[in-house]
Backbone bond lengths (Angstrom), bond angles and torsions (degrees), N, CA, C in turn:
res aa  C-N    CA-C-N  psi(-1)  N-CA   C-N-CA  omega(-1)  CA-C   N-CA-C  phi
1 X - - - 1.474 - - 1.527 111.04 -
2 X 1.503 119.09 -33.27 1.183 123.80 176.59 1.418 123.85 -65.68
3 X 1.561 116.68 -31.08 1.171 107.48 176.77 1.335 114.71 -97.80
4 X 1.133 123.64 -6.25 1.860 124.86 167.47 1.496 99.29 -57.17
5 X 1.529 105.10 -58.60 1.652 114.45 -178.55 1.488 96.78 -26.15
6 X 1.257 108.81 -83.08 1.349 135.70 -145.16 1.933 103.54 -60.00
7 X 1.426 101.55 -43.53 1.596 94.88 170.51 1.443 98.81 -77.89
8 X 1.227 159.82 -37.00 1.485 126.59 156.22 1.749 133.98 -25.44
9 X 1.222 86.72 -76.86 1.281 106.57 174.67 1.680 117.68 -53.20
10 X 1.067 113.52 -23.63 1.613 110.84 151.84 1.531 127.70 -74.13
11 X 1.655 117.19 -60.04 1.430 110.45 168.60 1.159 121.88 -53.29
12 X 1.590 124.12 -44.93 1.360 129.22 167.07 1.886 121.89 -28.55
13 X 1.947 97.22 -47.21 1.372 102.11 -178.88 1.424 108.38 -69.14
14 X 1.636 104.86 -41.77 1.702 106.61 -178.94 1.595 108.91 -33.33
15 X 1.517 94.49 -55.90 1.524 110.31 -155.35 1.636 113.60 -57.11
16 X 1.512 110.87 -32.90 1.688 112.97 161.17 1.168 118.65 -81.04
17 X 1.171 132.09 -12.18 1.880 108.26 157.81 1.354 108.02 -98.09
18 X 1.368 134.70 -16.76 1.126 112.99 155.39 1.757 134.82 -68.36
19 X 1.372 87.55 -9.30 1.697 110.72 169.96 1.573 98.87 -74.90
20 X 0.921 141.46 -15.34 1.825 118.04 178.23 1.659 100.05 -121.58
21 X 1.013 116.31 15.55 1.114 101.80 158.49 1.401 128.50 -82.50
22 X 1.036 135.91 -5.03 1.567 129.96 126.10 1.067 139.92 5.79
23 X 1.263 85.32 -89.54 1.880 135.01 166.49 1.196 118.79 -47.78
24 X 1.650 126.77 -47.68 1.241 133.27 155.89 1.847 115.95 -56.64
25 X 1.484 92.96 -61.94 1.505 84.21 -169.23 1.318 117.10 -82.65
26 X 1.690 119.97 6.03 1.838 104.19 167.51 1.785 104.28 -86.76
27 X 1.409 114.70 -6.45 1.772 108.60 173.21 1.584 97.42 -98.64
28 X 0.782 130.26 12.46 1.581 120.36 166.04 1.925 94.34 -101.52
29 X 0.927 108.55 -78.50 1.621 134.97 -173.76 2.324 94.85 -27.67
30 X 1.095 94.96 -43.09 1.417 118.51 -177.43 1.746 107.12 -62.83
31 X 1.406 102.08 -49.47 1.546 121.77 175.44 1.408 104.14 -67.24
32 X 1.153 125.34 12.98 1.333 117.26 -170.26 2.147 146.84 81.98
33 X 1.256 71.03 -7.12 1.708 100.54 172.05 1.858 108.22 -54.53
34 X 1.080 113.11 118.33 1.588 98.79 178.80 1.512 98.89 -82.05
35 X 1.314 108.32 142.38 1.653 107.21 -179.19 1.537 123.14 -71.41
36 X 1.379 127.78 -6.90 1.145 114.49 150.44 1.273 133.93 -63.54
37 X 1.313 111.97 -61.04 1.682 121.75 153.72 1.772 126.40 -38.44
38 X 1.443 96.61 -21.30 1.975 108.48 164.85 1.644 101.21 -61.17
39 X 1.589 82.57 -44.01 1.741 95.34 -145.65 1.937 104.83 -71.36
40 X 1.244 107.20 -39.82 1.505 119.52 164.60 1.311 121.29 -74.43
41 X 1.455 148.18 6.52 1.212 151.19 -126.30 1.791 69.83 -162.91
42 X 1.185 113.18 -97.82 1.777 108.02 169.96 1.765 126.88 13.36
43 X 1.401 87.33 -88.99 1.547 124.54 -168.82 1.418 95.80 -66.91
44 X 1.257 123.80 -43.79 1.708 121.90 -160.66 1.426 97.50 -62.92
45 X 1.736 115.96 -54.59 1.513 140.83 -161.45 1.709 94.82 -68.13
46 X 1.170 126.12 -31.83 1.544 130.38 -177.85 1.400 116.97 -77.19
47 X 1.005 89.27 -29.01 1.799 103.59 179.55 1.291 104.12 -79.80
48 X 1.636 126.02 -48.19 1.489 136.05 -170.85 1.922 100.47 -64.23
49 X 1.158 119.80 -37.30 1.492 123.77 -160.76 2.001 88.84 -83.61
50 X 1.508 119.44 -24.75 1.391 105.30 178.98 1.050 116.71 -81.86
51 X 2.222 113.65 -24.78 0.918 104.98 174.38 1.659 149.02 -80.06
52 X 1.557 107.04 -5.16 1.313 145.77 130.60 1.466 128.34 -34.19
53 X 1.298 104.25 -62.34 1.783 114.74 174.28 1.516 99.93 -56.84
54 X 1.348 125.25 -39.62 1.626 139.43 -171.77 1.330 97.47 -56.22
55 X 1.430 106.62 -86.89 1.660 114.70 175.28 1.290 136.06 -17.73
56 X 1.464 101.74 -47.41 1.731 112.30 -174.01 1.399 93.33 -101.31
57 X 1.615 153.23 -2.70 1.133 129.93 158.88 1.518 121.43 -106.51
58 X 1.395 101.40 -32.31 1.803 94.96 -173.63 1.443 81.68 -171.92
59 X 1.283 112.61 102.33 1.463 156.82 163.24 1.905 112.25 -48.55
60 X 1.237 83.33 -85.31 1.664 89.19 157.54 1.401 146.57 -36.79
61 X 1.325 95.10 -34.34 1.866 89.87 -173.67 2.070 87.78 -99.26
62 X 1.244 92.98 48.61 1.701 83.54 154.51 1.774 99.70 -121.34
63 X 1.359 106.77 12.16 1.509 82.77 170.78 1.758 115.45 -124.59
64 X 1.349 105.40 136.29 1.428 120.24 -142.85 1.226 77.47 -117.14
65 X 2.008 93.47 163.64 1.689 121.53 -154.32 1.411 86.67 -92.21
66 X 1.682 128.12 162.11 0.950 134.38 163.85 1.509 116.90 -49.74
67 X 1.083 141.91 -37.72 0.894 147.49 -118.89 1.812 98.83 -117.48
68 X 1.260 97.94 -19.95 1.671 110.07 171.63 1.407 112.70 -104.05
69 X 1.311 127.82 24.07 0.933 105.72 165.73 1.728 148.70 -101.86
70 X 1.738 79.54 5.47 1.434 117.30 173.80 1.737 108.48 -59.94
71 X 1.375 87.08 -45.33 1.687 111.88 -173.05 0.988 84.22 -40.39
72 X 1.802 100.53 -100.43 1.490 118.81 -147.45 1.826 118.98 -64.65
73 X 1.650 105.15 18.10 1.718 103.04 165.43 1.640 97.86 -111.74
74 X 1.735 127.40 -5.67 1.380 120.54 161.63 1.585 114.71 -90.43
75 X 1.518 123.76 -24.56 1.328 121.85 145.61 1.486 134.57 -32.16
76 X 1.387 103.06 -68.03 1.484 113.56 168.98 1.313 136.86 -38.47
77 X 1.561 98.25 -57.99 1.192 125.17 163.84 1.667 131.06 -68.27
78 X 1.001 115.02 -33.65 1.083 140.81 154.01 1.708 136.35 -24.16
79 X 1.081 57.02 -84.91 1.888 90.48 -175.80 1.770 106.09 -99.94
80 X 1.225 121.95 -42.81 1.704 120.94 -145.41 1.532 92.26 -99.37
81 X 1.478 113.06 -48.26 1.476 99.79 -173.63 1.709 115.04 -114.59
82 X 1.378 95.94 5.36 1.679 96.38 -173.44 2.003 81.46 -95.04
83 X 1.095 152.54 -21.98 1.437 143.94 -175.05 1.598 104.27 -92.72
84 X 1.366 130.76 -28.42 1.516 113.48 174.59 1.450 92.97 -84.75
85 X 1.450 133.47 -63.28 1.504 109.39 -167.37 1.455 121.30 -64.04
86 X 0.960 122.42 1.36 1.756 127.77 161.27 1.201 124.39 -68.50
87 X 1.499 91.80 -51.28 1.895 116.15 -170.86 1.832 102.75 -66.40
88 X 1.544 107.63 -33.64 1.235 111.23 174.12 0.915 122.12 -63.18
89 X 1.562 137.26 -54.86 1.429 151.97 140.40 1.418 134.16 -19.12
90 X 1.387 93.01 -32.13 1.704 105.93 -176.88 1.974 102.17 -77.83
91 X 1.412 90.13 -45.80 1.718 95.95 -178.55 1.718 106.64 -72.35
92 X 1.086 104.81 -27.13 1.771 104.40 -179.05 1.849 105.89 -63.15
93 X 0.885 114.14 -35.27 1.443 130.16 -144.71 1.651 97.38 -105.21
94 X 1.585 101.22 -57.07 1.886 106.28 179.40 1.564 117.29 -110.39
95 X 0.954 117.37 -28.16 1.457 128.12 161.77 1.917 96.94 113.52
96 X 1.458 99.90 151.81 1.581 93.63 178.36 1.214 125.00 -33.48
97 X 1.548 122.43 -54.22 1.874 101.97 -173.53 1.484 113.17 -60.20
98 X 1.357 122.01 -33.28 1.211 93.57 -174.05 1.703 114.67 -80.97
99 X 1.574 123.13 -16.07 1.081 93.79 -174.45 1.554 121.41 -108.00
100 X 1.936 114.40 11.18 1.191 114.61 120.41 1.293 139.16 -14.16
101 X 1.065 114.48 -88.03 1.359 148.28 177.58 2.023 92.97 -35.10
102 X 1.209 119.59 -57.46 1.080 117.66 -161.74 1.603 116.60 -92.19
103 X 1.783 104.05 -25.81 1.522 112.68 150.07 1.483 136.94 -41.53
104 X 1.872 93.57 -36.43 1.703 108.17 -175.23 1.328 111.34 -93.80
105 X 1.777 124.91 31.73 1.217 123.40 -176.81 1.551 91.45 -114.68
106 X 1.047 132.59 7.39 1.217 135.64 156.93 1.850 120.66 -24.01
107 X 1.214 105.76 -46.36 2.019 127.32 -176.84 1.498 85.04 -59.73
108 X 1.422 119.33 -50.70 1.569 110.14 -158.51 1.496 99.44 -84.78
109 X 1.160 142.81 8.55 2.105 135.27 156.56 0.915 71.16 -101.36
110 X 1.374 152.08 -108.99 1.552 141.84 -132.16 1.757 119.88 -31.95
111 X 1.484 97.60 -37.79 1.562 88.97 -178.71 1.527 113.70 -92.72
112 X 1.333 105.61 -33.88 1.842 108.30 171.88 1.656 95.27 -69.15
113 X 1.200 154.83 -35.75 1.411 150.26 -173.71 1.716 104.43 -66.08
114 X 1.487 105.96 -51.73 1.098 93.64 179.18 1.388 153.35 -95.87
115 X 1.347 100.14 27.91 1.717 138.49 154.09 1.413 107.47 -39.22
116 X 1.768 78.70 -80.52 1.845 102.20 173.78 1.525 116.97 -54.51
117 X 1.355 136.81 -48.08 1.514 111.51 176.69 1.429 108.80 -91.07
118 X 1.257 121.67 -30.37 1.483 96.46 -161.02 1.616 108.46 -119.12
119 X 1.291 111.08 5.27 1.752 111.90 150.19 1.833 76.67 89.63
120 X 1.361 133.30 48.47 1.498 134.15 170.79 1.272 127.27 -86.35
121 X 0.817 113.78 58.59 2.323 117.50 175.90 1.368 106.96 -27.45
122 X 0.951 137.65 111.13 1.113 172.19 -120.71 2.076 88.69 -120.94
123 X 0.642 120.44 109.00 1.703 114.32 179.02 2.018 112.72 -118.76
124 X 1.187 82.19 148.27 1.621 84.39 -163.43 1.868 99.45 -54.98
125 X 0.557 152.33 -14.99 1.454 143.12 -173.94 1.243 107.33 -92.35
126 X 1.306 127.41 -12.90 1.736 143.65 169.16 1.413 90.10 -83.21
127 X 1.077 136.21 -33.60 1.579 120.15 -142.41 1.459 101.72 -102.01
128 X 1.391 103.96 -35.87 1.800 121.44 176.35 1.725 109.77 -89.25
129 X 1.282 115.02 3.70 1.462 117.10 -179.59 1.773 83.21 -107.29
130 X 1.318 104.64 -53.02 2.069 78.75 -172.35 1.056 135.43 -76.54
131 X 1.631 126.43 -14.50 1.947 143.80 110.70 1.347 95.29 5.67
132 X 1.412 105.62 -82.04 1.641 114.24 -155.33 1.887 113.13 -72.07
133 X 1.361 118.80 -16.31 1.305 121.81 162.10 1.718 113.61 -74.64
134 X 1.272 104.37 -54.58 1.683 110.75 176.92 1.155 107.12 -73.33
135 X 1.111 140.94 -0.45 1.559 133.01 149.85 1.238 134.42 -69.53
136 X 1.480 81.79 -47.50 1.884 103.73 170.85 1.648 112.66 -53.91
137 X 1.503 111.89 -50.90 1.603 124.87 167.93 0.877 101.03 -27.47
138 X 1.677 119.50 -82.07 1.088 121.42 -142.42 2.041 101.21 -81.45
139 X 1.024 128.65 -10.37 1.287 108.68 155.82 1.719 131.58 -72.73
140 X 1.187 96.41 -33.84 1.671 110.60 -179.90 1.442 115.54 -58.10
141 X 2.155 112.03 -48.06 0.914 122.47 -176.83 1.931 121.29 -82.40
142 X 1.448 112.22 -21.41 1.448 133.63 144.38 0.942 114.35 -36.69
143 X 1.274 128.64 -77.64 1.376 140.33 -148.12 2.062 109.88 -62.93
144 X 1.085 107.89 -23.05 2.103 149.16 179.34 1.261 97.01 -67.58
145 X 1.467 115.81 -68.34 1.476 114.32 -150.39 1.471 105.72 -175.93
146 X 1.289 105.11 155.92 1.518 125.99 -159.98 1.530 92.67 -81.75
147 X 1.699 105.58 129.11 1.187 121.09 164.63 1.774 126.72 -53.55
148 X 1.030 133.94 111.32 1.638 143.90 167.17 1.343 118.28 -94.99
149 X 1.346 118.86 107.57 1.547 118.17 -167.16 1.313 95.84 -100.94
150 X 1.026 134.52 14.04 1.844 136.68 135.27 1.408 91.81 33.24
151 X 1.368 124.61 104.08 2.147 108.47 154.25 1.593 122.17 -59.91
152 X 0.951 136.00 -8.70 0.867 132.25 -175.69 1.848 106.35 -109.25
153 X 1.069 127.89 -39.22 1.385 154.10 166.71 1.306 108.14 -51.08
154 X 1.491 109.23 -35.25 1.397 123.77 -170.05 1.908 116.59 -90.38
155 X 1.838 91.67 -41.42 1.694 99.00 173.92 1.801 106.66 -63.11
156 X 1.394 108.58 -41.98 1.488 94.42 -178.97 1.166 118.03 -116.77
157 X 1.295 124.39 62.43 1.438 159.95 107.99 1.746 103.61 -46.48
158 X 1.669 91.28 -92.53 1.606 83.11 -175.92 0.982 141.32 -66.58
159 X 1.465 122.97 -7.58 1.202 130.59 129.73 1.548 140.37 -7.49
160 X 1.600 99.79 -75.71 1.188 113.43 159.29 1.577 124.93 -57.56
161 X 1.270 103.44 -32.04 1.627 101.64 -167.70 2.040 98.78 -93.09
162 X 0.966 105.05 -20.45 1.861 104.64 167.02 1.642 104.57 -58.30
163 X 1.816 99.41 -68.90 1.556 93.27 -167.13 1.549 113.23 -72.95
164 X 0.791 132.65 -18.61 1.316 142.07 161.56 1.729 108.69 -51.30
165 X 1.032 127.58 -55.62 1.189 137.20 167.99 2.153 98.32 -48.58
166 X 1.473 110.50 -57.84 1.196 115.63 -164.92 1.629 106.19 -61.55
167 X 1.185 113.06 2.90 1.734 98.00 -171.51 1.748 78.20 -98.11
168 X 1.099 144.98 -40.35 1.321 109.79 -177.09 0.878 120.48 -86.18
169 X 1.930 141.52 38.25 1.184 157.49 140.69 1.246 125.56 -56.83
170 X 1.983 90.02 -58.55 1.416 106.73 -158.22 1.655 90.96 -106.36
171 X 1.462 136.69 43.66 0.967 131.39 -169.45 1.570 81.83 -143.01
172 X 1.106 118.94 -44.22 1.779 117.87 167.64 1.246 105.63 -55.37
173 X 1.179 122.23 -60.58 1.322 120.59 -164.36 1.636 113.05 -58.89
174 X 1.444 114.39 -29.73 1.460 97.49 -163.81 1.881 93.85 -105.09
175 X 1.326 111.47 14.16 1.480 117.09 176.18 2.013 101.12 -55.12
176 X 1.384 110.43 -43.55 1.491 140.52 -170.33 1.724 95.49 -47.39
177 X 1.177 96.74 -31.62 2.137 97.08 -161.99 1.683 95.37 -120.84
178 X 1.039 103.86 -43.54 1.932 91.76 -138.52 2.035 76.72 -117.01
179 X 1.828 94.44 157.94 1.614 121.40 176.21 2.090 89.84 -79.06
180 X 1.699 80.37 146.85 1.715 86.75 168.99 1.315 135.71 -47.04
181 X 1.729 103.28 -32.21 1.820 124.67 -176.85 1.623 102.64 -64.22
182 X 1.573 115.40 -42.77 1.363 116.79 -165.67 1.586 107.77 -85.68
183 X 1.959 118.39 -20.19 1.447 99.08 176.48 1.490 112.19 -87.34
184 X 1.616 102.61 -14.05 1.446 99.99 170.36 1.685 128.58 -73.03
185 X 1.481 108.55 -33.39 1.033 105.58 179.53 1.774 129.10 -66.23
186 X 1.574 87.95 -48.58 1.988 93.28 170.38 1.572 115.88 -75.81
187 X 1.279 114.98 -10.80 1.417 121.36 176.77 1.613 111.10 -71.42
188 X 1.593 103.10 -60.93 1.640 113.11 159.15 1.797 124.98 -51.11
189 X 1.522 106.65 -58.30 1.280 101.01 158.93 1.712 146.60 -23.63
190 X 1.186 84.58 -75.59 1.773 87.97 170.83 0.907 122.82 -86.41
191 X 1.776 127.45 -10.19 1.520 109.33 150.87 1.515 124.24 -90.74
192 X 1.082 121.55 19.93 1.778 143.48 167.17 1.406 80.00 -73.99
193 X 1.424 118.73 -76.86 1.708 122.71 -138.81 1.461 95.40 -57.47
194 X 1.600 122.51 -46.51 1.322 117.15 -179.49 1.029 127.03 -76.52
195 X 1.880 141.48 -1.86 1.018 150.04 113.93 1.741 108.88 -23.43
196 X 0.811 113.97 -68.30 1.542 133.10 -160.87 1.669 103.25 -46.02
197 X 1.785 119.02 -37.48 1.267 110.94 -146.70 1.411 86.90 -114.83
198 X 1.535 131.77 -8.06 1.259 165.94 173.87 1.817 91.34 -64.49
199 X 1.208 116.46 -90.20 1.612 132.89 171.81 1.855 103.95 -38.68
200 X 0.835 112.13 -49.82 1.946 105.03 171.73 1.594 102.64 -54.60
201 X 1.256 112.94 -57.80 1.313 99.34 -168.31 1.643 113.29 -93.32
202 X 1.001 147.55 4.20 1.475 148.89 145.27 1.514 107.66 -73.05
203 X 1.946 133.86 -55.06 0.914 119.06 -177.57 1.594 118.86 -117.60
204 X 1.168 100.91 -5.98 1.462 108.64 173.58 1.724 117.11 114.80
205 X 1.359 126.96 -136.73 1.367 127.59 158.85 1.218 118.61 -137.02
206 X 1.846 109.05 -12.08 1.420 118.50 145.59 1.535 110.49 -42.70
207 X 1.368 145.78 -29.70 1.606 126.67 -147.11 1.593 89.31 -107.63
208 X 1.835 128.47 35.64 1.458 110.28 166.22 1.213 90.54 -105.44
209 X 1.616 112.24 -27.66 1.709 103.03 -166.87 1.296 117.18 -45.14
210 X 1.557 144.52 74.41 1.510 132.00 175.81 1.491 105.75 -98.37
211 X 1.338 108.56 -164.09 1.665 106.26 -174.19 2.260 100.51 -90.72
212 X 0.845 95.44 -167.68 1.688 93.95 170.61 1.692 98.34 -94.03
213 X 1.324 137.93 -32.17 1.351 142.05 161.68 1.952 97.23 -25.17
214 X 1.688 113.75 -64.69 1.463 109.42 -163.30 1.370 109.54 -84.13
215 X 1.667 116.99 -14.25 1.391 123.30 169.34 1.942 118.42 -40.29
216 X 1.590 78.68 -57.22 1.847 92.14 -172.12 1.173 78.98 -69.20
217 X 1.372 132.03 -65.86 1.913 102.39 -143.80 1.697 115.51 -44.37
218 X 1.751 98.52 -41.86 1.687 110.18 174.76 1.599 103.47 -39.18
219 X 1.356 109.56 -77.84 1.540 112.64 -166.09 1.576 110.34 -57.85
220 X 1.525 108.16 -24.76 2.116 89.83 169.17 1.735 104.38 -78.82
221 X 1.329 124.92 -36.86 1.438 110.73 167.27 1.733 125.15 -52.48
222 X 1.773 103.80 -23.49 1.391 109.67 -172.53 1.941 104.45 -63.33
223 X 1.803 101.53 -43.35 1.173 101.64 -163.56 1.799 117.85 -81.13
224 X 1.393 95.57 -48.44 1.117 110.53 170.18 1.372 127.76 -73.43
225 X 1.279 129.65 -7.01 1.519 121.91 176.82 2.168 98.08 -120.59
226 X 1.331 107.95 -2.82 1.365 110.02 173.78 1.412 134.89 -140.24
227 X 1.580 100.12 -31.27 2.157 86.18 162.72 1.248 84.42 -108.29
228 X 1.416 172.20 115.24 1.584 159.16 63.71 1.643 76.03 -82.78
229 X 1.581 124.56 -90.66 1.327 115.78 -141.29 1.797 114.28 -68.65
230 X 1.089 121.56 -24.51 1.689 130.17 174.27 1.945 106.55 -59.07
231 X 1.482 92.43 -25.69 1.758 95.19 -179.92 1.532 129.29 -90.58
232 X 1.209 83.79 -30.63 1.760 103.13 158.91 1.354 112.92 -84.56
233 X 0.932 118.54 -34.09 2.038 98.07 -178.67 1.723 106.54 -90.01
234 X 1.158 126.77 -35.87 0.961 116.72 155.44 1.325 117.70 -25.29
235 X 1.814 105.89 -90.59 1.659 102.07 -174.53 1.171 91.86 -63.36
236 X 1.329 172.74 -69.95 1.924 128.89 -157.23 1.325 126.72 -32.39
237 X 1.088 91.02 -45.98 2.010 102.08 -177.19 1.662 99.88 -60.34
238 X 1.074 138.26 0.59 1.405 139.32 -179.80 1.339 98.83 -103.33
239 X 1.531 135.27 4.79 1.325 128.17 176.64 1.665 93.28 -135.79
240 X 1.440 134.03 19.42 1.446 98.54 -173.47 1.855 78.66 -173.13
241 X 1.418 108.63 161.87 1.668 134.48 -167.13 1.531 85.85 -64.17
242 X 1.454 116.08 152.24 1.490 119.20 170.45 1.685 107.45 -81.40
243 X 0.932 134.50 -15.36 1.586 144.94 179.53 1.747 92.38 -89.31
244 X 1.078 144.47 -30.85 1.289 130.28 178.10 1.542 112.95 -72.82
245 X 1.769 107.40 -52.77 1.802 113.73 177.15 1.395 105.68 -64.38
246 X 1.366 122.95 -13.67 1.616 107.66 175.75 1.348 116.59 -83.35
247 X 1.285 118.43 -28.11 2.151 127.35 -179.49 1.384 77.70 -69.10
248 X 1.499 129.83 -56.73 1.836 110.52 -156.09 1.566 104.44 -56.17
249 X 1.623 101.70 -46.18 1.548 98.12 -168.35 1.451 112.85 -43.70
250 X 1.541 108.62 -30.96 1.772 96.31 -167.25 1.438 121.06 -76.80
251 X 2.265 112.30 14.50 1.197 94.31 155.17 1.380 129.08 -91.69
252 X 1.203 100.63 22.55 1.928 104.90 168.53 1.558 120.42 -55.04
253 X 1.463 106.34 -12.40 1.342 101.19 -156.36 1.540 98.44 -103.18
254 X 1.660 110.43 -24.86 1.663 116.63 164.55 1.955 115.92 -52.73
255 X 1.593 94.64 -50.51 1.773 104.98 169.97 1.507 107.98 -48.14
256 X 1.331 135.05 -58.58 0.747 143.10 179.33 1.367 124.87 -44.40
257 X 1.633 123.42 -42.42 1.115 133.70 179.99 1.140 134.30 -72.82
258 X 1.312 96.56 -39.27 1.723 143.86 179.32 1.924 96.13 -59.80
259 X 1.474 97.29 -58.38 2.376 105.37 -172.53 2.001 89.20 -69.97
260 X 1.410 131.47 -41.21 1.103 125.38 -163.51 1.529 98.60 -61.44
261 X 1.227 126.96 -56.92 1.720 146.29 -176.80 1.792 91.97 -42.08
262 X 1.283 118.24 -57.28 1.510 137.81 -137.42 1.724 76.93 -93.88
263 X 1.116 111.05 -66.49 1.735 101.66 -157.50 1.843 114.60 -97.07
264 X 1.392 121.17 -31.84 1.425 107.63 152.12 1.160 132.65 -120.07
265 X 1.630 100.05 42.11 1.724 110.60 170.09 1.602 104.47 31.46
266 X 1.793 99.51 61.03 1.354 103.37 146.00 1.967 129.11 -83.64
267 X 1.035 109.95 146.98 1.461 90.41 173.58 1.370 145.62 -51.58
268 X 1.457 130.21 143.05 1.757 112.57 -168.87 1.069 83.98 -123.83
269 X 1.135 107.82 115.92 2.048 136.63 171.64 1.490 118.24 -89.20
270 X 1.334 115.29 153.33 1.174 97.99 -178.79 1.681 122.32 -98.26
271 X 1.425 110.15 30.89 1.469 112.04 148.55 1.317 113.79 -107.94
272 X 1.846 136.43 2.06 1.293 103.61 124.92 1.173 164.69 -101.12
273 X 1.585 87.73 35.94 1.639 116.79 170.38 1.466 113.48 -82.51
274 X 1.363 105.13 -22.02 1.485 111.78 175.73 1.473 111.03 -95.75
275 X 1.204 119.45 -16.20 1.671 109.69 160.24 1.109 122.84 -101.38
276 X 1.572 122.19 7.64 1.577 108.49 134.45 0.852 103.48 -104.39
277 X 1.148 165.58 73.79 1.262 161.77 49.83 1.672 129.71 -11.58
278 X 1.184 87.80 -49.54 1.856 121.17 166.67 1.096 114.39 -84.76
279 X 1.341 127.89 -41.44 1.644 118.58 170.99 1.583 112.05 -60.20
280 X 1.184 91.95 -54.30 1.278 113.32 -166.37 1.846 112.56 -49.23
281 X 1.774 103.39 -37.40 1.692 107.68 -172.39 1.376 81.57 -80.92
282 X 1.721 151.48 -46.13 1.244 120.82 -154.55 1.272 106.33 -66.00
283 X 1.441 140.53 -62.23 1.626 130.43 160.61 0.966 119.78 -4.80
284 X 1.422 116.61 -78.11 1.350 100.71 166.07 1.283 153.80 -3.59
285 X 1.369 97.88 -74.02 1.604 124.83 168.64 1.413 91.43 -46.11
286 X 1.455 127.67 -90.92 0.884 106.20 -176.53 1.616 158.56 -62.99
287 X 1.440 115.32 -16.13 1.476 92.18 122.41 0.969 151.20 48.55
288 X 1.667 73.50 -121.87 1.945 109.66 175.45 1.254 115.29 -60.52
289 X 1.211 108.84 -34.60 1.839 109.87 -169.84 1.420 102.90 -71.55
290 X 1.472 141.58 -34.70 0.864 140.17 -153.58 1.949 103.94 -95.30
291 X 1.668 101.99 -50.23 1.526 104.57 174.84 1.339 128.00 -64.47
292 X 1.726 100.44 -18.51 1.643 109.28 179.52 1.317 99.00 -73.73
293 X 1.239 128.14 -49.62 1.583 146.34 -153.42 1.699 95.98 -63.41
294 X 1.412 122.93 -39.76 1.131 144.15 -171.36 1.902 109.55 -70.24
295 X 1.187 111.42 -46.21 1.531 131.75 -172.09 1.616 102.78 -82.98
296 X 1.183 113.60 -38.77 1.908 113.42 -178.09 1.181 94.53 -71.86
């Protein structure tokens, strides 16, 4: 019972600082920051603060077997920089709700993925809890702005929301070998660098010059929207199915809505009262599945 707790109460925390990252990065992005260069400037600085945490605690386990290193350059790539330059694209092309909306389908590769690696039965209270999360999305993110099924807007949408889904695959999988600091760090790492060379050629090397004013904001988004929450969901996923921490993850997008209302007095409608409403019952469910499972 203690460690269900405890992997809750970790993704849960993930899930609120990854909930204002929004919020952070539309007043940076606003300041003029091109969001690729956010997005590489981010990830690079997140990676640097793990690689630090590494140093001063356990030095050693940064050096990995040959044999993983395939991994952690299809990790990177993968998941870290193939989901921000998608996610960017998807909104360029369809505009945020829709590629929201298509980002937060992530639960559905996570749970069909994790059949295939980790032998995961899929149980009806999983199946009607991630219904009831992607429902909720798509009311919250509806209710904002008119849907654009853009084809192109639309391929990297799901894009984003596959590999996005795949980092809590390949973040399970390497839970088996490697400490959280070390899958975060080379995971972040090399998809920083490919962000990085990504941002030269979309915005150039003119778009780092900012003042030290947008520096800090970068490095408080570095810490707070990427090693606090990348360290907690990690270790959660060491107490709970990778298809379960992904339905929770999709209440990031309630946090999110909730600081937008609170900090740029966006409107609160009443269809996104109905997607937390809907977020909120798929949790639930699960939950239940886990505390009932616990009590029999």
């Amino acid at each position: 019972m203690r460690d269900i707790s405890k992997g809750y109460a970790l993704v849960l925390l993930a899930v609120f600082f990854f909930g204002t990252q929004s919020t952070i990065g539309k007043g940076l992005m606003n300041s003029g920051i091109h969001p690729v260069t956010l997005a590489a400037m981010r990830i690079l600085l997140g990676a640097l603060m793990f690689f630090i945490y590494i140093l001063v605690t356990n030095p050693k386990s940064l050096k990995l077997e040959k044999e993983d290193y395939l991994y952690f350059l299809i990790f990177g790539l993968l998941t870290i920089a193939v989901t921000h330059f998608c996610l960017n694209y998807a909104i360029f092309y369809a505009g945020v709700a829709t590629a929201s909306i298509l980002l937060y389908t992530a639960p559905a590769f996570v749970t069909v993925l994790s059949i295939f690696f980790f032998a995961e039965k899929p149980t009806w209270q999983r199946i009607i809890a991630l219904f009831l999360t992607l429902l909720g999305c798509y009311f919250i993110t509806r209710s904002s702005q008119e849907l654009n099924f853009n084809k192109l807007g639309v391929m990297f949408g799901i894009l984003a929301g596959f590999s996005y889904g795949l980092w809590s695959i390949l973040t399970k999988k390497g839970l088996s070998k490697y400490s959280t600091p070390v899958i975060n760090f080379y995971s972040l790492f090399i998809g920083g660098l490919i962000l990085l060379i990504a941002s030269f050629i979309v915005a150039g090397p003119q778009s780092y010059l900012i003042s030290p004013a947008k520096w800090t904001g970068v490095i408080l988004m570095a810490f707070f929207n990427t090693f606090i929450p990348n360290n907690f969901y990690v270790n959660g996923m060491k107490y709970m199915a990778a298809s379960k921490a992904s339905i929770l993850a999709n209440f990031e997008l309630v946090i999110a809505v909730l600081l937008s209302y609170l900090i740029f007095k966006e409107p609160f409608t009443f269809f996104k009262v109905l997607g937390f409403i809907s977020i909120g019952s798929g949790l639930l469910l699960i939950v239940r599945e886990d505390y009932k499972k616990k009590d029999a």
